[in-house]
C-alpha positions as CSV (number, residue, x, y, z in Angstrom):
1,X,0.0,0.0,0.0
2,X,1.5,3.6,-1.1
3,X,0.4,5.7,2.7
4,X,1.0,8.6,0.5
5,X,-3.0,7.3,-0.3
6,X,-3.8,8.0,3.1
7,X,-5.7,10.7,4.4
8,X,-3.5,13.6,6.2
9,X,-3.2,14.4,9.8
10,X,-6.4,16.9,11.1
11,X,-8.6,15.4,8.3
12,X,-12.5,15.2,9.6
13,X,-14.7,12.7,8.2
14,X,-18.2,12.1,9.7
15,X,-17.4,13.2,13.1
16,X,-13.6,12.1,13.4
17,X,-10.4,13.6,12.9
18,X,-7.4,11.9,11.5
19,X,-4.6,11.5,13.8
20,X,-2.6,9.5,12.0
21,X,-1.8,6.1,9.6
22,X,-1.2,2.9,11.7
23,X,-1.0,1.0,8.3
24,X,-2.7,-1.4,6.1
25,X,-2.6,-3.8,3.4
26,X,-3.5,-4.5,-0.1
27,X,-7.0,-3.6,0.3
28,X,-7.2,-1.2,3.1
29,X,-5.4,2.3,5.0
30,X,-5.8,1.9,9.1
31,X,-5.9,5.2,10.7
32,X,-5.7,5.9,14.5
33,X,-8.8,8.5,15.3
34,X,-10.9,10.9,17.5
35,X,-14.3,11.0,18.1
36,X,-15.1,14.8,17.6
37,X,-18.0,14.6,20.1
38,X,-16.4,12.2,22.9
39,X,-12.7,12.7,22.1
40,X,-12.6,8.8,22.2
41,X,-9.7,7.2,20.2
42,X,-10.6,5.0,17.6
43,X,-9.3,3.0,14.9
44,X,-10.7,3.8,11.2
45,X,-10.5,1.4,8.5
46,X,-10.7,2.8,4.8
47,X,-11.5,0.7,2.1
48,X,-8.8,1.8,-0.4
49,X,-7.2,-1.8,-3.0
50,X,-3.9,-0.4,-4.3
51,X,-4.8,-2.3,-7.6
52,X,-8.1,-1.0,-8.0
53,X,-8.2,2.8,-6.9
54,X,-6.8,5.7,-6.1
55,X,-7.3,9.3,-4.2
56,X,-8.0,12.3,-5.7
57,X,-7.2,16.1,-4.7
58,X,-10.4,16.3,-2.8
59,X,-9.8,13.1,-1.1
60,X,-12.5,11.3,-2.5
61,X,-11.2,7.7,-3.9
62,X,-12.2,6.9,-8.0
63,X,-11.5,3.3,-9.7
64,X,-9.0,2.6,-11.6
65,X,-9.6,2.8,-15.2
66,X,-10.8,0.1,-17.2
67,X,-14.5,-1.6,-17.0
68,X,-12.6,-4.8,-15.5
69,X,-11.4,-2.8,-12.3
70,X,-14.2,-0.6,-11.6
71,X,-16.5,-3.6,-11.3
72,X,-14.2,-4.9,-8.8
73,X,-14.1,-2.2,-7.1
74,X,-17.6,-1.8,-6.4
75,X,-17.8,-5.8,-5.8
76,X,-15.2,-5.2,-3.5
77,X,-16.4,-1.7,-2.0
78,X,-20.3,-3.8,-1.7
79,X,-19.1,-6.6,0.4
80,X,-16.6,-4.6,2.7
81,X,-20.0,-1.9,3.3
82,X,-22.2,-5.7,3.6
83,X,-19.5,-7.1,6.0
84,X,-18.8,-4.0,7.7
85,X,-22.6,-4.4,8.8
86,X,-22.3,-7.6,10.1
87,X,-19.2,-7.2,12.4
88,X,-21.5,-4.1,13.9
89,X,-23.9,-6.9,15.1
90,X,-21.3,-8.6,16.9
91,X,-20.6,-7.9,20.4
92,X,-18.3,-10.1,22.2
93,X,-14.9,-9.3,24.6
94,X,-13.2,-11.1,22.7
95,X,-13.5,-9.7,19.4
96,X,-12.7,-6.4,18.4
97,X,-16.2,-3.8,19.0
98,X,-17.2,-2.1,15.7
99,X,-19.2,1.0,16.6
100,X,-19.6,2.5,13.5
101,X,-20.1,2.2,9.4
102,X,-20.4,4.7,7.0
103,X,-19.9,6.2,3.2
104,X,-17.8,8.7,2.1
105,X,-15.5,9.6,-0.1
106,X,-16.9,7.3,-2.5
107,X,-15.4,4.4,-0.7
108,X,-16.0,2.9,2.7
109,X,-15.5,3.5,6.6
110,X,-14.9,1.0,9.5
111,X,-14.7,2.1,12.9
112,X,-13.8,0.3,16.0
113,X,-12.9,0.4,19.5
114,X,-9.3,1.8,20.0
115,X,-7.8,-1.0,22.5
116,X,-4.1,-0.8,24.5
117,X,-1.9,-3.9,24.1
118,X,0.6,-5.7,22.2
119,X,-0.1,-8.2,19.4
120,X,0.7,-12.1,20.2
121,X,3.3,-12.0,17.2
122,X,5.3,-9.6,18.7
123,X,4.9,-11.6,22.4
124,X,5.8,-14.6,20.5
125,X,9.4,-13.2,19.1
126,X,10.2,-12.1,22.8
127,X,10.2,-15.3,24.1
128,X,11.0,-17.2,20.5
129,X,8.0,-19.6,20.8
130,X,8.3,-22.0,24.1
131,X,5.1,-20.1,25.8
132,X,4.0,-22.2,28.4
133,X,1.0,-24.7,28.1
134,X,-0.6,-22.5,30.9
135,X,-0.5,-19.2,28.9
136,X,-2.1,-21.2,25.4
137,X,-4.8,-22.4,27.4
138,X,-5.7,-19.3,28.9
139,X,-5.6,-17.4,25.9
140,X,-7.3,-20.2,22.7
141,X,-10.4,-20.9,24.5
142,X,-11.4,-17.8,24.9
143,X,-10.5,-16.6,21.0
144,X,-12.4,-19.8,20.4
145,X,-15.5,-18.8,22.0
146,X,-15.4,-14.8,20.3
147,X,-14.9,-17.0,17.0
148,X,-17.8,-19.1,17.6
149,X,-19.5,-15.6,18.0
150,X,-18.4,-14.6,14.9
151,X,-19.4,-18.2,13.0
152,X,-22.8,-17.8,14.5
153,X,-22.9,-14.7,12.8
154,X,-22.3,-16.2,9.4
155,X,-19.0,-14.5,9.3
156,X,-15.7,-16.3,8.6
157,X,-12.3,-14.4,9.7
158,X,-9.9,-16.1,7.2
159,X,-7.0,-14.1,8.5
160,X,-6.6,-15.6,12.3
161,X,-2.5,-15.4,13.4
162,X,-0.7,-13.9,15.6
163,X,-0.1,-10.8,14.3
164,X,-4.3,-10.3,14.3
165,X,-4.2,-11.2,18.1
166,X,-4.1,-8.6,20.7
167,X,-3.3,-8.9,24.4
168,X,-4.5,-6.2,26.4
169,X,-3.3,-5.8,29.7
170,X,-3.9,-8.6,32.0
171,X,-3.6,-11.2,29.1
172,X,-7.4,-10.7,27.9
173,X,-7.0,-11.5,23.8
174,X,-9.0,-9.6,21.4
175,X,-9.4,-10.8,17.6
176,X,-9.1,-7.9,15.3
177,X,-8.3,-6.8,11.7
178,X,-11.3,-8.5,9.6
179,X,-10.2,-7.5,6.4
180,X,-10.2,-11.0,5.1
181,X,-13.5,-11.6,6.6
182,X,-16.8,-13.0,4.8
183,X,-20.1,-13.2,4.9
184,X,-20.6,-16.8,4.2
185,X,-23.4,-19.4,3.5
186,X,-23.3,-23.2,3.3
187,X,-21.0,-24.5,0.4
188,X,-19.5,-20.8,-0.2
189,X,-16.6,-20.6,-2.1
190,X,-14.4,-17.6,-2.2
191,X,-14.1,-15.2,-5.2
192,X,-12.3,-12.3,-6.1
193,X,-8.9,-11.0,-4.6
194,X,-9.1,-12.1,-1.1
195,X,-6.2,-11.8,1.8
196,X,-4.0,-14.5,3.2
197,X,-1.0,-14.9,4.9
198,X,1.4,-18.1,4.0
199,X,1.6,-20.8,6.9
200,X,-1.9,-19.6,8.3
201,X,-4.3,-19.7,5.3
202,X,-5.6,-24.0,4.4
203,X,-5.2,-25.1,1.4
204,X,-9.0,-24.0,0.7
205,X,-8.3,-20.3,0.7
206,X,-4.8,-20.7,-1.8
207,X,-7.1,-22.5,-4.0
208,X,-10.2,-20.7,-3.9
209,X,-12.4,-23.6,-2.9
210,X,-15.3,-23.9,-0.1
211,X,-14.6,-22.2,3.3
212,X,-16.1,-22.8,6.6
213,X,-15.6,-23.1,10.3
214,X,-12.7,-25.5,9.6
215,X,-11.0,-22.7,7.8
216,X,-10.2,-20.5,10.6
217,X,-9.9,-23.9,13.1
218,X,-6.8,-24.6,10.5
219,X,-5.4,-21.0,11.1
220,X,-6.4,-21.0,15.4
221,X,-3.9,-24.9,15.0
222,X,-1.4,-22.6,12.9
223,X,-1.5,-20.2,15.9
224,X,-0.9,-22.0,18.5
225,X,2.1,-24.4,16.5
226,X,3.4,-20.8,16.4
227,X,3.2,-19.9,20.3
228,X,5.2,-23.6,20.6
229,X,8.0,-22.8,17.3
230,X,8.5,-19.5,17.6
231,X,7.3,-19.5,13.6
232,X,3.9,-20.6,11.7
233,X,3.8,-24.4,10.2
234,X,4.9,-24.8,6.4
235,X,2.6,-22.9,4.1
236,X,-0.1,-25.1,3.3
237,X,1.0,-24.8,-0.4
238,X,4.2,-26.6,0.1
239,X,2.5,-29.0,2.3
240,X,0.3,-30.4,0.0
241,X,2.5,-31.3,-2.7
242,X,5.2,-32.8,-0.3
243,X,4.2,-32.5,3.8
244,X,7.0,-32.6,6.1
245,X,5.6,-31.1,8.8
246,X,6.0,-33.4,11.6
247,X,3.4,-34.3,14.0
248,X,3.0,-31.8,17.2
249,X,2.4,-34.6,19.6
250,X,6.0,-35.8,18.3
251,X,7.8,-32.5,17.9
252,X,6.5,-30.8,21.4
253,X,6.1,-34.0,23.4
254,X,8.4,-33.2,26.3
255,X,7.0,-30.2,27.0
256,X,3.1,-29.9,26.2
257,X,0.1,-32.2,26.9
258,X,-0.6,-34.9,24.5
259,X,-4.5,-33.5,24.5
260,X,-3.0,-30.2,23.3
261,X,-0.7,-31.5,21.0
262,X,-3.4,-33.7,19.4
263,X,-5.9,-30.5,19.0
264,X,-3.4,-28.6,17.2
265,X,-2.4,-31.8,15.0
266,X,-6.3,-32.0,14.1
267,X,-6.4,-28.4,13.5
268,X,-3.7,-28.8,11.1
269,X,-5.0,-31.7,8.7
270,X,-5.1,-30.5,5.0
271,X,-8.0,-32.4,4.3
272,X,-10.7,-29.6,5.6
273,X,-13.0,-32.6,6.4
274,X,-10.5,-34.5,8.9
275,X,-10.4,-31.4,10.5
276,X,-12.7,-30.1,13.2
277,X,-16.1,-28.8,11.6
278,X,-16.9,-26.4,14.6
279,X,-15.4,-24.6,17.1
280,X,-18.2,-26.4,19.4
281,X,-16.3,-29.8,18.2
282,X,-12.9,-28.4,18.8
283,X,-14.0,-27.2,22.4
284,X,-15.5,-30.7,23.5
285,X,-12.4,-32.1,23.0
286,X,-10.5,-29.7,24.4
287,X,-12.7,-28.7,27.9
288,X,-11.4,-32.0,29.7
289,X,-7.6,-31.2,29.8
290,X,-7.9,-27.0,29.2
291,X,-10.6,-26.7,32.3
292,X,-9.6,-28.8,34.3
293,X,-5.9,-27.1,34.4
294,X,-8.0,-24.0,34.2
295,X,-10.0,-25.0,37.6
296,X,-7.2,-25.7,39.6
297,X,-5.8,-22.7,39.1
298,X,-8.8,-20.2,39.1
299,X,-11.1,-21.8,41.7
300,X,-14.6,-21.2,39.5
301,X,-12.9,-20.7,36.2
302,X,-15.3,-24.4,34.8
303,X,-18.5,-22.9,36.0
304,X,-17.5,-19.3,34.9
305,X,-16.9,-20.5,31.5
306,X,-19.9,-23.1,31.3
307,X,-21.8,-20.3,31.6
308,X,-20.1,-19.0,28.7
309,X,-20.3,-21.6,26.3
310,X,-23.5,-21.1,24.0
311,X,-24.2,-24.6,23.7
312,X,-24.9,-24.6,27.5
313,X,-27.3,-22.0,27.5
């Protein structure tokens, strides 16, 4: 992304001022924000694809020419707005709050809660990999259950790593950046440009082919072969066409529990249907060994979360 796209310092935009770029990708500028009204900090996502667009002198944003482009664009600009609607409706700790959607600019706004913390990529490299069994199991089941928020929602993340997990202080995680996420029905396949990151992203998303659940279960098993390595799995590209990727409950015996070691090996199956279909499966198998550890050292922590789970309600 060229951040000489981005919006300057000072710029006001439907009640926010610019404060400055955090970054972005091939799709999108982050900006770090004010609410005019509140003085709240927030974080503003403008949908902006390098390859597709560009800003004007009035900072508006205009296609690319060419007929082939500008449709993208406005596919593109319809299911960020669509999307962008659907994160609004969910509200969950553990996933990042969107307060507010809008238009302008002839493009597309995302705004959400402005949170303090440090991502678990960056946690990860301090302590190259090796984090304890006690800090995964505190931190995955409750991504699990804001991604089985999201799912519910018919909403697929499809960018889950480390770098898109935030620890605020105390060690509460937060999923953010959704801008690979998808509105998704049963049998959806994904089309158009679409983000991924290499070592994360199944075999599914490289090739275009149907996404579910399983999809971000591969990337959560990506994640936490990471916190163990220090580094994310072979890409799933290389995997397929010769896997050397050696089994988790061989490579980390000696110093994680087989039950973890075989939910991250499941996780991690290329075959999208050997996988877990559900975060609700991958749960199940997980509560005996992660709640129990959990219980003896948070006296509560099993009827706490019970009263969490969805499929207890």
């Amino acid at each position: 992304m060229k951040f000489a796209e981005a919006l300057p310092k000072g710029f006001e935009l439907h009640g926010y001022r610019i404060e400055k770029t955090l970054g972005g990708g091939g799709f999108s500028i982050v900006y770090l924000a004010s609410n005019l009204k509140t003085e709240a900090r927030v974080v503003i996502k403008e949908y902006l694809p390098a390859d597709q667009a560009r800003r004007l002198e009035d900072a508006s944003v205009e296609s690319i020419s060419g007929e082939s482009s500008s449709n993208t664009f406005r596919k593109g600009l319809k299911r960020f707005f669509d999307e962008a609607a659907a994160l609004a409706k969910v509200n969950h700790p553990n996933i990042v709050r969107v307060t507010d959607f809008f238009r302008a600019n002839n493009t597309v706004y995302l705004v959400m809660h402005y949170e303090r913390g440090k991502d678990l990529r960056s946690y990860i490299k301090r302590h190259s990999g090796r984090l304890s069994e006690k800090f995964i199991r505190r931190i995955f089941p409750q991504l699990l259950l804001g991604l089985w928020e999201l799912h519910k929602n018919n909403l697929l993340h499809l960018d889950i790593k480390p770098a898109n997990i935030y620890l605020r202080p105390g060690g509460r995680p937060l999923l953010l950046d959704f801008g690979a996420a998808r509105l998704v029905e049963q049998n959806s396949k994904l089309t158009g440009p679409h983000t991924l990151t290499f070592g994360f992203a199944p075999i599914e998303q490289h090739r275009h082919a149907e996404v579910g659940p399983w999809s971000d279960l591969y990337a959560i098993g990506a994640s936490m072969w990471a916190c163990m390595s220090g580094r994310p799995p072979p890409p799933s590209t290389e995997r397929v066409v010769d896997d050397k990727l050696k089994p988790a409950v061989r490579t980390f015996a000696r110093r994680y529990s087989k039950e973890l070691l075989q939910a991250v090996d499941w996780c991690l199956r290329l075959d999208q249907a050997d996988r877990p279909q559900s975060v609700q499966e991958l749960l199940d198998f997980l509560n005996r060994s992660w709640i129990t550890g959990m219980q003896d050292e948070q006296p509560g922590y099993f009827d706490r979360l019970r009263e969490k789970l969805p499929w207890n309600r």
